[in-house]
C-alpha positions in Angstrom: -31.2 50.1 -8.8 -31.6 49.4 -12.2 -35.3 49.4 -14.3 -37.0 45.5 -14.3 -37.5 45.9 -17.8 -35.3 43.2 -19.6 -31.8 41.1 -19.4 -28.8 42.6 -19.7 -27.2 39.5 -21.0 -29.8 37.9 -23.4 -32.0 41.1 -23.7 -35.6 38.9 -22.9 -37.8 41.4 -21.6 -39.9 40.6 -18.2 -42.7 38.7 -19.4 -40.6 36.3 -21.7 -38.7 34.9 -18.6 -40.1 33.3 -15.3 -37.4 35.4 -13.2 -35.7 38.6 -13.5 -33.8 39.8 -10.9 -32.1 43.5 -10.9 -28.7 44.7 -9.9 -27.0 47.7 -9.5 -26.5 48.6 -13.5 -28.7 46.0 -15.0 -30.5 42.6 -14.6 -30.2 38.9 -14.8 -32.9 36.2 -15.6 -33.2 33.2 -13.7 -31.6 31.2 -17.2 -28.6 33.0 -17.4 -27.7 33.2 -13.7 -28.1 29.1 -14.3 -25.8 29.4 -17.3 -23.6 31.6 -15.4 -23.1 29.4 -12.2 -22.8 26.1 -14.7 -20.0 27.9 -16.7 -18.0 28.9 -12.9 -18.2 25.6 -11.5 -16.4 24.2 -14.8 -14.4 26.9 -14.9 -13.5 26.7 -10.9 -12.8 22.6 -11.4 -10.6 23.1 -14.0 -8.5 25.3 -11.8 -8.9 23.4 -8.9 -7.8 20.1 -11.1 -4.6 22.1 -12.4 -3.8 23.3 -9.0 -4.3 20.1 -7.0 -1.1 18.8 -4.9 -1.9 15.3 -7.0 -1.7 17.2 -10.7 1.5 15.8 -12.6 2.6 16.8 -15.7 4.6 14.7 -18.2 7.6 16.1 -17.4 7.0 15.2 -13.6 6.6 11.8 -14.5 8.8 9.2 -12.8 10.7 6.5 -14.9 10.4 2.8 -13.8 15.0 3.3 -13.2 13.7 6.4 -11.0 11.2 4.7 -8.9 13.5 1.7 -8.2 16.5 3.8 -7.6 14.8 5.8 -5.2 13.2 1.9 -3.3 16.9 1.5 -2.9 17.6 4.3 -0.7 15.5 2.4 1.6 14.8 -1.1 1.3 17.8 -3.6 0.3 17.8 -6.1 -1.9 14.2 -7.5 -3.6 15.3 -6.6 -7.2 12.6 -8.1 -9.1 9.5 -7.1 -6.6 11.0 -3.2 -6.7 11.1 -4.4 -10.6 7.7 -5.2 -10.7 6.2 -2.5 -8.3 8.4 0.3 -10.5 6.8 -0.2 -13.9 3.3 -1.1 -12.1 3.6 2.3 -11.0 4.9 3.8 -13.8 2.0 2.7 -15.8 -0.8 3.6 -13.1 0.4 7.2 -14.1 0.6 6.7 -18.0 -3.4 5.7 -17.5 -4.3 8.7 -15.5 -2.4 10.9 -18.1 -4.3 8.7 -21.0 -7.8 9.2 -19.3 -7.2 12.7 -21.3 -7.2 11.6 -24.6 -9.7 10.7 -27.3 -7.7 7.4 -28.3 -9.9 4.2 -28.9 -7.4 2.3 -26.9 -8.1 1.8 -22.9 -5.2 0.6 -20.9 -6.2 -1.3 -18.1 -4.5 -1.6 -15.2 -2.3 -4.1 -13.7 -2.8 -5.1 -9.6 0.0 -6.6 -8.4 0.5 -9.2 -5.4 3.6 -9.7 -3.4 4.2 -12.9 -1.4 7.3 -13.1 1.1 7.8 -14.3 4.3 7.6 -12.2 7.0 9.7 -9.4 7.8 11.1 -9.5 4.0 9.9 -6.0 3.2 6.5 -5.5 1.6 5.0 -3.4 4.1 8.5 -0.9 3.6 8.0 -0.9 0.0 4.4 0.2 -0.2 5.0 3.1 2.3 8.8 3.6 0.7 6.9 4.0 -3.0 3.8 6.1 -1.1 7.0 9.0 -0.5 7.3 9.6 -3.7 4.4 9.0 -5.6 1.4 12.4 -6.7 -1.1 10.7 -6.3 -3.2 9.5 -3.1 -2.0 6.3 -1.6 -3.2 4.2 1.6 -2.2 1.4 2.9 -5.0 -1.0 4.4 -4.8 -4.2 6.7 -7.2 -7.3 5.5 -7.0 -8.8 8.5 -10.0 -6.8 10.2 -12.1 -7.0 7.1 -15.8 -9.3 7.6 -18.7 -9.7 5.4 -21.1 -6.4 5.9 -23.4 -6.9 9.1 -20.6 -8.2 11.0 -18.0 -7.1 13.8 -15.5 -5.8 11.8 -14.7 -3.4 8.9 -16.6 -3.8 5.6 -14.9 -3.8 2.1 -15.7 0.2 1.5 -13.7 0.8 4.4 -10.6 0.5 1.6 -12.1 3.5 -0.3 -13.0 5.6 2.8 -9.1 5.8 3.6 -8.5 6.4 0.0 -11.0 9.6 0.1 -9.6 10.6 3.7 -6.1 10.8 2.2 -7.2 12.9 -0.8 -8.9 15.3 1.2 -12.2 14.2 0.1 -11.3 14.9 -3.8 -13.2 12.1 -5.1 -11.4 12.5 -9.1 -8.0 12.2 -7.5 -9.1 9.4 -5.3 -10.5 7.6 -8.3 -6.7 7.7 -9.2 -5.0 6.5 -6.4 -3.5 3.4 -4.9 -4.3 1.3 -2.6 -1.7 -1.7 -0.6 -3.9 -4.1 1.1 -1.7 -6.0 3.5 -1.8 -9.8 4.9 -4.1 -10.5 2.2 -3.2 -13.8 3.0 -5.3 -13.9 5.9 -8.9 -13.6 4.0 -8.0 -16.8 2.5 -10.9 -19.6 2.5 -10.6 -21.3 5.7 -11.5 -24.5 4.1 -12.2 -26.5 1.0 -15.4 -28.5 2.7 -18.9 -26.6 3.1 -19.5 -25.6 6.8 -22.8 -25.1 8.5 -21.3 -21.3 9.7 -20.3 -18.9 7.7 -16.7 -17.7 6.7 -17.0 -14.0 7.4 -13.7 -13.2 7.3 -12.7 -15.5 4.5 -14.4 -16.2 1.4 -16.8 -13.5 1.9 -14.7 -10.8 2.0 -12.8 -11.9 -1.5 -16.4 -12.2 -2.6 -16.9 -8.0 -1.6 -13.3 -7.2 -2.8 -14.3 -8.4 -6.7 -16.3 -5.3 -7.2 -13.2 -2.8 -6.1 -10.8 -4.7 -7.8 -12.3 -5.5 -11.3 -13.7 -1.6 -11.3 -17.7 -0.5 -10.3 -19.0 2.7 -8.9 -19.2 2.2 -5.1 -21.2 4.1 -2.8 -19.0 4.7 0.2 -19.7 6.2 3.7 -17.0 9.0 3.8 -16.7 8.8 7.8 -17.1 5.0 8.0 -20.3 2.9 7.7 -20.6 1.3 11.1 -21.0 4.6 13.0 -23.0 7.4 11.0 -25.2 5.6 9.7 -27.0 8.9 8.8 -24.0 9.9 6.5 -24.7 10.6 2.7 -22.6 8.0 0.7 -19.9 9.3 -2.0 -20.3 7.3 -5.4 -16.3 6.5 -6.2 -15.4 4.9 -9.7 -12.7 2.2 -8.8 -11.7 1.1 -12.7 -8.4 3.3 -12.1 -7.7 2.7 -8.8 -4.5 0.6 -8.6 -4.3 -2.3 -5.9 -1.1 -3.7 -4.7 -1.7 -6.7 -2.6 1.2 -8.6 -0.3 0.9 -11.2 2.4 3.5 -13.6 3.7 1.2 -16.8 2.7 2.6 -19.0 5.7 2.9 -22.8 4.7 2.3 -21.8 0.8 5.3 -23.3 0.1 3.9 -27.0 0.8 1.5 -26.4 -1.4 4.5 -25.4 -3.9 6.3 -28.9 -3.4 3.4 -30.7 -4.2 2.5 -29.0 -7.5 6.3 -29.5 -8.6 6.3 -33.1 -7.4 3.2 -34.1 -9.5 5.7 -33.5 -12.3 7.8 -36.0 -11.4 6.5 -39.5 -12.6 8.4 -42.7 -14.1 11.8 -43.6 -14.5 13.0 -39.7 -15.9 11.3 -37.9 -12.7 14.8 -37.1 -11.1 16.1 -34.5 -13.6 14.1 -32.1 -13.3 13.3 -32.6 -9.1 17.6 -32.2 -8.9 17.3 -28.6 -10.4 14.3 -27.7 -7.8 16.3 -24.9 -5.3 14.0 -26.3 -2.1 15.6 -23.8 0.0 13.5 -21.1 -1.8 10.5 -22.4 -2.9 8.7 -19.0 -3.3 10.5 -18.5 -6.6 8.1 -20.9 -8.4 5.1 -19.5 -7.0 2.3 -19.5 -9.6 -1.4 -18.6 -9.8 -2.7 -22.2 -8.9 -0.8 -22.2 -5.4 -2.9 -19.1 -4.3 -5.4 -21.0 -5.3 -4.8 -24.2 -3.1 -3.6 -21.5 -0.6 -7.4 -20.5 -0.2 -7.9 -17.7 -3.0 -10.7 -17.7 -5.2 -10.0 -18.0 -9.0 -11.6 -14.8 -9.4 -10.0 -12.8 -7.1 -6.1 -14.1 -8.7 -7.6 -13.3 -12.2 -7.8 -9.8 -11.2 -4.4 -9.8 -9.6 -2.6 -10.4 -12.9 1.1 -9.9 -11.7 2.3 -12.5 -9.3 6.2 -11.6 -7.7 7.7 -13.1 -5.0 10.3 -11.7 -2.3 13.6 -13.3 -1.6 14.0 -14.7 2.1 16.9 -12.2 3.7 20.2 -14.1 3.9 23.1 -12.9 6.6 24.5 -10.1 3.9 21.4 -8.6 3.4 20.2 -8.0 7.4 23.8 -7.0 7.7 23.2 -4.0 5.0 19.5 -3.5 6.5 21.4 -2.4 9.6 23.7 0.3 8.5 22.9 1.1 4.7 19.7 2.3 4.1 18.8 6.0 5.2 16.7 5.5 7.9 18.8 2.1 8.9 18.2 0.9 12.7 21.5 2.1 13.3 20.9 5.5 11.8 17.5 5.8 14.2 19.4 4.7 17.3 22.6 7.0 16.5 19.7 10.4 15.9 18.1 9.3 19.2 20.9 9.5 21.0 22.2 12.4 19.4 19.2 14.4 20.1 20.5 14.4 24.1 23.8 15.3 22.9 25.5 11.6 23.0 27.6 10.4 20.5 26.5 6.5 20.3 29.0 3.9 18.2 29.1 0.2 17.7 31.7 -2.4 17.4 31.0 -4.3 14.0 31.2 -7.6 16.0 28.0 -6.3 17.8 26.4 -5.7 14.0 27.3 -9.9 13.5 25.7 -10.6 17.0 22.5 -9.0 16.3 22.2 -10.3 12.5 23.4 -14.2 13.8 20.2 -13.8 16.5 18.2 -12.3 13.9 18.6 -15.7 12.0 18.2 -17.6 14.9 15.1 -16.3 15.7 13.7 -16.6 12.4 12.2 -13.1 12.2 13.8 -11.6 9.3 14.1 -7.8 8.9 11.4 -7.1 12.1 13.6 -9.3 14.3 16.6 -7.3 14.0 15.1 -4.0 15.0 13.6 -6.0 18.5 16.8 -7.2 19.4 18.4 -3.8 19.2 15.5 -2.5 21.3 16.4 -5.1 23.9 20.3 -4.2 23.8 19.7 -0.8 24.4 16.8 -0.5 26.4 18.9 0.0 29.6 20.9 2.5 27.8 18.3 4.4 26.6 16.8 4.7 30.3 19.7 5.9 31.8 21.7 7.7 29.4 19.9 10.5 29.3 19.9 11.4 33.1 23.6 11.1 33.1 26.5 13.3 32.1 27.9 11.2 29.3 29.2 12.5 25.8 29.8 9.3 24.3 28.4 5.5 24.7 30.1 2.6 22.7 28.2 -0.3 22.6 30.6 -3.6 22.7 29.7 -7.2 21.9 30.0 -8.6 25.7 27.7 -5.9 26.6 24.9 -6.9 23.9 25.7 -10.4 25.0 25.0 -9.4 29.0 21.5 -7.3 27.5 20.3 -10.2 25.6 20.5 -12.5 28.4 19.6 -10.4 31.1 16.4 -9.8 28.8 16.0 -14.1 28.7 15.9 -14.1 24.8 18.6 -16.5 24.6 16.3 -18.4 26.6 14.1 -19.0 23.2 
């Protein structure tokens, strides 16, 4: 072991430092094993950075074309919300790759909202996009949200899933993106003050500000309600995109009377004759969330507003067979994995997609009555010898009524 005398690095003898320890050819004091470990864990971040699974490089970056032509692989139709969502997206990553640079000028980000009815596709799009994107994504549901002290989640919930699907990597988390779905159903319950309180309503767009408009947030990695004991993880959410989407059920009253207040006097009628009423939706604007029950803060921080078509017969009838994991596609692999060769008549695809209207369901409705049609098949088919099952439009009639949906 080597002599105590001085250090090998800075050459400071024994009685100029408070520490010196000795190694096999030489010795360390205590201030240059602290400047050693300093210099390894920058070192070690660095690599770790370069070699995350969320690292992109400029060359990796996807172009808003890119991102939409890859949504339409999957979802069908929506144009201007896969539009939206594309360049949202695409500028999410231009900010992470400008957090690098020295430049005066801060981009800040864009959170989107989407509003459709149900079964339109916003759900599909956020875990469609979440496929292809580097960096960590999560998709969160409002609806079991309260104020903090309440039976429920609380707000930091959001940012726990966030750090759960970074693996706990706090600077790629501070990155991601987050969908929060049925935002809809935080909205204020009502416009007159009320002796309770609205702990799943107003409050919780109250908690949602400081995510949203960006603030260091201490948040429980393993949830807050049950370890309490658990040391909190500061996360920086000013680069954390949010994409909101809800279906906003009645909103489009609320619509028709802001376009009707325009109509007054004798020249009313022009404009009121150009008014599509069978879509609605497509004039949404900021003040209808408000009247829906929003708060004006929480819209101010939701800059892009985009709405998604209803789905008319062609486009449940491409939902069924085009996209790549179609229902048909799903139903023709299940079978095929007990070594049955299932077909359909196309008069059975214009059954399903008539009842999917009917029932007013949209998208989700299609895939239930297709579950109800093959049900008994999918008992019994694979305890039998068959090869091959074709699926005719009596026999979807006979499952459908045998199942009493008709009945509705």
């Amino acid at each position: 072991m080597a002599k105590a005398d001085k250090c090998s690095f800075c050459g400071r003898g024994e009685n100029e430092v408070r520490l010196l320890m000795p190694g096999r050819d030489g010795c360390i004091c205590d201030e240059c094993a602290e400047q050693a470990y300093l210099l390894s864990e920058e070192y070690l971040h660095k690599r770790r950075k370069k070699d995350s699974k969320w690292a992109i490089s400029s060359e990796e970056l996807p172009k808003p074309d890119e991102i939409k032509a890859f949504l339409d692989q999957y979802v069908i139709g929506q144009d201007d919300a896969k539009r939206y969502l594309s360049v949202s997206v695409y500028n999410h990553y231009k900010r992470i790759m400008q957090a690098s640079t020295d430049d005066d000028v801060e981009i800040e980000k864009s959170n989107i909202i989407l509003v459709g009815p149900t079964g339109t596709g916003k759900t599909l799009l956020a875990k469609t996009i979440a496929r292809l994107l580097k960096v960590p994504f999560t998709i969160v549901d409002a609806t079991v949200l309260t104020e903090a002290g309440y039976v429920g989640e609380d707000i930091e919930s959001i940012l726990t899933r966030l750090l759960q699907v970074a693996d706990y990597d706090v600077e790629a988390a501070e990155r991601g993106i987050v969908f929060i779905d049925e935002i809809d159903k935080i909205a204020r319950k009502s416009d007159n003050p009320s002796i309770t309180r609205d702990v799943s309503g107003e409050g919780v767009q109250q908690g949602l500000l400081k995510l949203l408009e960006g603030s260091i947030v201490n948040v429980p990695p393993q949830g807050g309600r049950k370890h309490p004991e658990q040391k909190m993880i500061a996360v920086n959410t000013k680069n954390i995109l949010y994409i909101c989407g809800g279906a906003f059920d009645g909103i489009e009253r609320k619509i028709a009377m802001r376009l009707n207040t325009h109509v007054v006097g004798f020249n009313g009628g022009g404009n009121n004759n150009r008014i599509d009423r069978e879509n609605l939706l497509q004039y949404i604007a900021p003040q209808d969330l408000k009247s829906f029950g929003l708060i004006p803060e929480i819209i101010g921080r939701l800059p892009i507003l985009t709405y998604l078509q209803p789905l008319d017969r062609e486009a449940l009838r491409r939902i069924l067979v085009e996209p790549k994991n179609s229902i048909v596609k799903q139903y023709v692999k299940l079978f095929e994995m007990d070594g049955v060769k299932l077909t359909f008549d196309d008069d059975v695809l214009d059954y399903v997609v008539d009842k999917a209207i009917e029932f007013k369901l949209g998208a989700r409705g299609l895939r239930s009555i297709v579950e109800t049609i093959m049900m008994d098949a999918m008992y019994e088919t694979p305890s039998s010898a068959k090869k091959k099952l074709h699926i005719t439009r009596s026999y979807a009639e006979k499952k459908l009524e045998k199942a009493k949906l008709l009945a509705v």
